[in-house]
C-alpha positions in Angstrom: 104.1 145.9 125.4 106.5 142.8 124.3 104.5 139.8 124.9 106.6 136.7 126.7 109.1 134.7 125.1 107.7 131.0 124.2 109.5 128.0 126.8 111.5 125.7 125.3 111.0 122.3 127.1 113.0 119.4 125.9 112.6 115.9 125.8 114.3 114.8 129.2 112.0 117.5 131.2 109.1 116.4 128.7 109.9 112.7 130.0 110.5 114.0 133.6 107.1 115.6 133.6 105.2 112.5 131.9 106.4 109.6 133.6 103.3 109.3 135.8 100.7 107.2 133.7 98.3 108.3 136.6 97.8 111.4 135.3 98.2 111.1 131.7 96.0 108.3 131.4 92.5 109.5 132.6 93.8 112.7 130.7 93.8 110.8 127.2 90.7 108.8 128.6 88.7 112.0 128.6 90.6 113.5 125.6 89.2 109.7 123.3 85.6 110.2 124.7 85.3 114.0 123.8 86.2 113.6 120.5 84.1 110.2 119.7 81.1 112.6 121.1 81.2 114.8 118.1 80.8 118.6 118.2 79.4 118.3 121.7 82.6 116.9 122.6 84.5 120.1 122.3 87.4 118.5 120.1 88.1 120.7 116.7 90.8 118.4 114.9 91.1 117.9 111.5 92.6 114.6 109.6 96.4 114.7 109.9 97.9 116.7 106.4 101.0 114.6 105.5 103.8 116.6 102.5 106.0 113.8 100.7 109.7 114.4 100.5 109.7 112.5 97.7 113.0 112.6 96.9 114.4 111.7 100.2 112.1 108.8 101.0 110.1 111.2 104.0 107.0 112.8 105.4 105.8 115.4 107.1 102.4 115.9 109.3 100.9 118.6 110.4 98.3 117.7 113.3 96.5 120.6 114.8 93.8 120.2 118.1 91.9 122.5 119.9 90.3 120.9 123.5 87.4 123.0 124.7 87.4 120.9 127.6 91.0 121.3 128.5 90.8 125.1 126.7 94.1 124.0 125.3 95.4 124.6 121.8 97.9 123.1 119.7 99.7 121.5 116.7 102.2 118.9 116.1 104.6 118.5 113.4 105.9 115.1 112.6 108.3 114.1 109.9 109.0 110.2 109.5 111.4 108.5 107.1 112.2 105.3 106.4 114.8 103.6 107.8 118.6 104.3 106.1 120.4 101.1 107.2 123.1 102.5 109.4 120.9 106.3 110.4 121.9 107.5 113.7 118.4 109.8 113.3 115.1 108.2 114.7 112.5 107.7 111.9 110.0 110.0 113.5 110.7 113.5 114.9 108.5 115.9 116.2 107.9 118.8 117.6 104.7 120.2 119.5 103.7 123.6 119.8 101.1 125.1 122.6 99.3 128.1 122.2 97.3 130.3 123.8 93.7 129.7 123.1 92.4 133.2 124.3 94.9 135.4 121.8 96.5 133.1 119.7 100.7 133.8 121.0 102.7 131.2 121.3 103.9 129.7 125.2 105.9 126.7 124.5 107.8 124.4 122.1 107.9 121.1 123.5 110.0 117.8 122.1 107.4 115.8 120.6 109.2 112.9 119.9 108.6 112.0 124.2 105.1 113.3 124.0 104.5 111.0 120.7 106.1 107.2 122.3 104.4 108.2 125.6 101.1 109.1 124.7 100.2 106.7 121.9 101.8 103.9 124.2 99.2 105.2 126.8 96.0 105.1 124.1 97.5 101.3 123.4 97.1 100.4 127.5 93.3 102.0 127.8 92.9 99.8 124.2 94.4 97.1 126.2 92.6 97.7 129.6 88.9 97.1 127.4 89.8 94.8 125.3 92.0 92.1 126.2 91.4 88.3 127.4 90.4 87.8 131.2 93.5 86.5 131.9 96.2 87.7 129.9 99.5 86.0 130.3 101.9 86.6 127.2 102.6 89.6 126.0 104.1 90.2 122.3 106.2 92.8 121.1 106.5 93.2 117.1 109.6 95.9 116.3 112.3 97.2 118.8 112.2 100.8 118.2 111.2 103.7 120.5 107.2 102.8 120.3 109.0 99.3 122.0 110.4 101.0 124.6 107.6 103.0 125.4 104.6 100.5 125.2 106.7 98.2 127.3 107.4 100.6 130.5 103.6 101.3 130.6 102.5 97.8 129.5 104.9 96.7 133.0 103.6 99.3 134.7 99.9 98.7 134.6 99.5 95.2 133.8 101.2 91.6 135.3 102.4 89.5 132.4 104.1 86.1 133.2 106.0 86.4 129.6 107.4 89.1 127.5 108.5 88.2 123.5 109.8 90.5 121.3 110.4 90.1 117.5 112.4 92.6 115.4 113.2 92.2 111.6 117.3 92.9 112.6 117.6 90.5 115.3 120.7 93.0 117.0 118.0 95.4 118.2 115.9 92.7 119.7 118.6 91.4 121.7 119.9 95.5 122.5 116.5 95.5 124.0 115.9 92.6 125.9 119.1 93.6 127.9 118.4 97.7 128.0 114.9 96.8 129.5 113.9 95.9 133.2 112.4 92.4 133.4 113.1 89.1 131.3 112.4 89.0 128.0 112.4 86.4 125.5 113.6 87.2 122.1 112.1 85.4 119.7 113.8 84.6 116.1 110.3 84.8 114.0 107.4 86.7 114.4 105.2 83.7 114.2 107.1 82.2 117.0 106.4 85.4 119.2 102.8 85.6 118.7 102.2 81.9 119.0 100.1 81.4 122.0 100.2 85.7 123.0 97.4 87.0 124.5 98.5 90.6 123.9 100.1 91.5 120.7 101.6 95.0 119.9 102.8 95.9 116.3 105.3 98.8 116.3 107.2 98.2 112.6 107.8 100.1 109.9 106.7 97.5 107.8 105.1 98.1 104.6 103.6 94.5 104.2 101.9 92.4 106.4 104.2 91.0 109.6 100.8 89.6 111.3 99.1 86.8 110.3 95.8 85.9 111.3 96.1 82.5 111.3 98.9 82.3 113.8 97.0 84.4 116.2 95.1 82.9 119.6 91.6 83.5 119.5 90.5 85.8 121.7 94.0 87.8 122.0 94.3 91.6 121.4 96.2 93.5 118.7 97.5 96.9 119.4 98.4 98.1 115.5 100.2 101.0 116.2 102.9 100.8 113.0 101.7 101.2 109.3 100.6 104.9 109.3 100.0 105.2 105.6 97.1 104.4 103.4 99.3 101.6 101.2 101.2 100.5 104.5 100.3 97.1 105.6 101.1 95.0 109.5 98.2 93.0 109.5 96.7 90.6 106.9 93.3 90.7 105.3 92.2 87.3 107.6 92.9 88.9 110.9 91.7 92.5 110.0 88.5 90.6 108.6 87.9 87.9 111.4 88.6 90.6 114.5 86.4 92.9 115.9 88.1 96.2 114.7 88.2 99.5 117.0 90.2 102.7 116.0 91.0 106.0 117.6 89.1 108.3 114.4 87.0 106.4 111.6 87.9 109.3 109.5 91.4 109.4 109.7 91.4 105.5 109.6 89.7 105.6 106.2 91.9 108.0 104.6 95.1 107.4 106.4 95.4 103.3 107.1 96.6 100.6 104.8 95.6 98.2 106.9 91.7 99.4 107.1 91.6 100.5 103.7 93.5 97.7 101.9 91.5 95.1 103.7 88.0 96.5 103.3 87.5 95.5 107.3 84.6 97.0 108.9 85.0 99.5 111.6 82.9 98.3 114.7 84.3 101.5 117.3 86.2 103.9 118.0 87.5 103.8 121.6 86.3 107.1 122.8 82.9 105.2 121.9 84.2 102.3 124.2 85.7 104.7 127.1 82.4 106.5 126.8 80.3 103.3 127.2 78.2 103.7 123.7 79.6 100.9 122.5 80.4 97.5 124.0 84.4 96.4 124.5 83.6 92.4 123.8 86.9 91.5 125.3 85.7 87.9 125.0 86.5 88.2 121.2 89.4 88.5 118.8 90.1 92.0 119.1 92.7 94.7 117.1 92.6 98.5 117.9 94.3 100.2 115.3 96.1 103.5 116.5 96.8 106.6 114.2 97.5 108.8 116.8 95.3 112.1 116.8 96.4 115.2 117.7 94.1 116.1 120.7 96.2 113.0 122.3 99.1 115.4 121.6 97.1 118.8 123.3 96.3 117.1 126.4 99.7 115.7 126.6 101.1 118.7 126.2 99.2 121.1 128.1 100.1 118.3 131.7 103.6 118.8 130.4 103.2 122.3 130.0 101.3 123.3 133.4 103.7 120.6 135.2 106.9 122.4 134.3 105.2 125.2 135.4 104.5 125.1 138.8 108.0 123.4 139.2 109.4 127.1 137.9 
C-alpha cells in the first residue's frame, strides 16, 4: 500500500493560515509553559545543532520538537548568512517539516521563513504582554528586516502605542519601511535617538556588537532581544544585560547559543514558560530584557495550526 504524498504549503497559504494572533498566541502560550515544566511538560527538544559554511560566511540549524500535548512532531531547518551588500536572498531561510507522530511518514513541508517572523514575533508580544511598563507609550524598532515587519503587525495588533521609531544601520530600509507599513512611523537617524525615552524596545539586527546601550535606556522599559543568535554575537551591552532583570525562552540553549548571555556573564532570572506558568513573578515594574532564541516546539505548534488549518479548508 503507497502511503500519501507529503503537502506542500507555501509561504502565502502559511501567512493566509497564521494571520490570526488569536489562535496562535495561547497556542505558543501553552507550547512556553510545557516546556519550562520539564519532562512533565511533554516537550522533547533538544538545543538547536548549527553546521558552519565556513567558506561562504553561513549556517545551518537543525531544530527538532516533539509536543505530547499537541501529539505533533517536527523539525526545522534554518540556514542564515550574513548580509552580502546588494543580496536579493533573505538572510534566514527555512523550511519546516511535520510528521506523523504515530508512524514516523512525512505529511507536509511548510515555508518556514512565515512560520519563523510570525511565531517568534508572537513569543516577543506574550514577553511584552508580562513584562512591559503600565503604561507603555513608545515603541522602538532596532533593524528593518523581516523580524520588523513582523513584530510590528502584531505589536499594532495587540497593543496601542502613541509612537512608533525605527532605527536601521542603512537608513534606505528604514525609510522603505516606514512607508510599506500601516500607521506613522518616525525614523530615527541613530539608535540612541530611537530608544531615548522608549518604553518598548525590540532588537531585530544582525549585528555582531553591541547596538543597545544600557545607559540610554528608560528605566523601567522592556527589551525584546530577538537578533544576535550566536554565542560571540553581541546587541546588548554588558550594563543593560547586567542591570535588567533577564528572562529567556530556554536557559540551556541561552547558555550555549547567546553572545549576549554568555559574553556578559548576566544571570538568568526566568524563562517565560516559568512566567506564563505563574512560577515565577513578571516584575514588570523593573528594567526588563527577554532574550529570544527561538525553540523549535514554537515551530511544531505553529506548524501543526498551519497544518490542520489548510486542512479543513481542502
Amino acid at each position: 500500500m503507497s502511503s500519501t504524498p507529503p503537502v506542500f504549503i507555501g509561504a502565502e497559504e502559511v501567512e493566509k493560515h497564521l494571520h490570526r494572533a488569536s489562535l496562535l498566541l495561547p497556542a505558543l502560550e501553552a507550547a512556553l509553559a510545557n516546556f519550562s515544566a520539564g519532562a512533565a511538560g511533554g516537550v522533547v527538544q533538544p538545543v538547536r545543532t548549527v553546521v558552519p559554511v565556513h567558506r561562504h560566511g553561513g549556517f545551518l540549524g537543525v531544530m527538532p520538537a516533539y509536543s505530547a500535548a499537541d501529539d505533533a512532531l517536527t523539525t526545522k531547518l534554518v540556514t542564515f548568512y550574513e548580509h552580502k551588500k546588494d543580496s536579493s536572498v533573505p538572510s534566514h531561510q527555512a523550511t519546516v517539516l511535520l510528521f506523523d507522530p504515530r508512524n514516523g511518514s512525512l505529511k507536509a513541508v511548510l515555508d518556514g521563513s512565515v512560520i519563523t517572523a510570525k511565531r517568534t514575533a508572537a513569543v516577543s508580544a506574550i514577553a511584552t504582554k508580562l513584562l512591559m511598563p503600565a503604561f507603555a507609550e513608545v515603541l522602538c524598532i532596532l533593524g528593518a528586516g523581516v523580524q520588523a515587519y513582523s513584530h510590528y503587525d502584531i505589536f499594532t495588533e495587540l497593543f496601542t502605542f502613541k509612537e512608533i521609531r525605527i532605527w536601521n544601520r542603512t537608513k534606505e530600509k528604514a525609510v522603505k519601511f516606514a512607508n510599506s507599513v500601516n500607521g506613522p512611523v518616525q525614523v530615527c537617524s541613530s539608535a540612541q535617538e530611537a530608544v531615548t525615552g522608549a518604553d518598548v524596545i525590540i532588537t531585530v539586527t544582525m549585528a555582531t556588537t553591541p547596538i543597545l546601550f544600557g545607559d540610554w535606556v528608560k528605566p523601567g522599559a522592556h527589551i525584546n532581544a530577538v537578533g544576535a543568535s550566536r554565542p560571540d554575537w553581541r546587541e546588548l551591552d554588558d550594563e543593560l544585560m547586567k542591570n535588567s532583570v533577564l528572562f529567556v525562552d530556554s536557559r540551556e540553549a541561552a547558555l550555549t547559543e547567546s553572545g549576549d548571555v554568555i559574553l556578559s556573564g548576566a544571570e538568568i532570572f526566568a524563562e517565560l514558560g516559568e512566567v506564563v506558568k505563574g512560577t515565577k513573578p513578571a516584575l514588570p515594574e523593573k528594567t526588563t530584557v527577554f532574550k529570544s532564541l527561538g525553540m523549535a516546539v514554537e515551530d511544531t505548534v505553529a506548524a501543526k495550526l498551519v497544518y490542520e488549518s489548510w486542512s479543513a479548508g481542502n
